[in-house]
Phi, psi and omega in degrees: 000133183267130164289147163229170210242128157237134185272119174239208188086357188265015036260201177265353129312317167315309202302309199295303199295323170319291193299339179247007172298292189293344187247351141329306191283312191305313178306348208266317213290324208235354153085198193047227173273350168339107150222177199265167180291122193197124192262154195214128180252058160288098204282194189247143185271345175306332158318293189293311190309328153314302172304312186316270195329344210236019186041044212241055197291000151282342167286305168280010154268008180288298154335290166333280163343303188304298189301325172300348206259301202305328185306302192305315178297336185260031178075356168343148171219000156226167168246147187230161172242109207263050177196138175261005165285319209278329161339306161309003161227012169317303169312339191270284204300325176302317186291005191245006190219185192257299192318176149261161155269113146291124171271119173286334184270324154305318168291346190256356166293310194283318186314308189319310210280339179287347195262357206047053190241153203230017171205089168282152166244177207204136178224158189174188168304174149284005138304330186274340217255305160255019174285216190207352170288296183269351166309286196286342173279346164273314174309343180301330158273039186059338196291095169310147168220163184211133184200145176300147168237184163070221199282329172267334160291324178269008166268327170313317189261011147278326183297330183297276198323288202276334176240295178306322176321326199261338185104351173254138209228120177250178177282314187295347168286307175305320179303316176305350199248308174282010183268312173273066084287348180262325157306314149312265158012296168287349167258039182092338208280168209240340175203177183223152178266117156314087191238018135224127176305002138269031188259347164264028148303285156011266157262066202259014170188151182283000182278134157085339210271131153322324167203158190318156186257137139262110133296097184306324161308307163275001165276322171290355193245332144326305178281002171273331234242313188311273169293002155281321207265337176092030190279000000 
């Protein structure tokens, strides 16, 4: 079994959900007592959260960068960034270690392109939400992305911030999250991306959900699994 290195903490909700995704599939994959090997650098995220605001995504990929050459030193032998906001400096993190990264965005490409599906909605931070990481890494598959603005974005991302960061899962946030997913949904769109890993904490099942769910976490911690086992 190959270690893998996760830069976590983004939030440490998040971290816990990586960690029990991959060592669920390694148990389903190799049985007994099998879990898997994985070094995990979890930083305080009150830290990032500050940088976020202050727009300061050279300074965390730096961080980052750094902390991956420690995994890697300490035997990673793939790397995962266990956030899809943090996703903006993957390059910065890639160029700075020997192993590889699997890009959580790349993997949600290919799940799409394999289901034939060529219009996505995307719910996430507003960094993720307006940003250009999943617009331009999915046209490279033909693949549309669509995500809410105005008044339903800065609420998506507060419930991130304030509720799901914490830990907290209310019903009246989920309804509201399938109330703009059914509104995609009538605007075409063909599946919606979980496009921060805590929102499947959340939308943790397709029961009630307006369109099929890519949980971005569990797709990203399925191709980690993949590759430590050679699968």
């Amino acid at each position: 079994m190959k270690p893998i290195g996760i830069l976590g903490g983004m939030s440490w909700q998040s971290t816990q959900l990586y960690y029990r995704l991959i060592n669920e599939a390694v148990g389903r994959e190799l049985g007994g007592l099998h879990s898997a090997e994985l070094l995990i650098d979890s930083l305080d995220f009150a830290t990032f959260d500050r940088l976020q605001r202050a727009n300061d995504w050279a300074a965390m990929g730096a961080d980052l960068a750094r902390r991956a050459m420690g995994l890697e030193a300490a035997g990673a032998q793939a790397m995962l960034i266990g956030s899809n906001t943090m996703h903006r400096v993957a390059d910065t993190v890639a160029e700075a270690i020997q192993v590889p990264l699997i890009h959580l965005v790349d993997e949600v490409g290919a799940h799409a392109a394999h289901r034939g599906w060529g219009r996505l909605a995307l719910l996430g931070t507003r960094f993720t939400m307006s940003g250009s990481l999943y617009p331009e890494r999915l046209a490279t598959r033909g693949i549309e992305v669509v995500a809410p603005d105005g008044a339903d974005a800065d609420r998506i991302d507060a419930i991130i911030f304030e509720e799901l960061c914490l830990g907290e899962l209310r019903p009246e946030s989920r309804t509201f999250y399938l109330e703009v997913v059914a509104g995609l949904a009538a605007a075409g769109c063909d599946a919606v991306i979980l496009g921060c890993t805590e929102i499947g904490l959340l939308l943790d099942t397709d029961e009630d959900c307006p369109l099929p769910r890519i949980d971005s976490a569990e797709i990203h911690a399925q191709a980690a699994v993949r590759f430590a086992l050679d699968r």
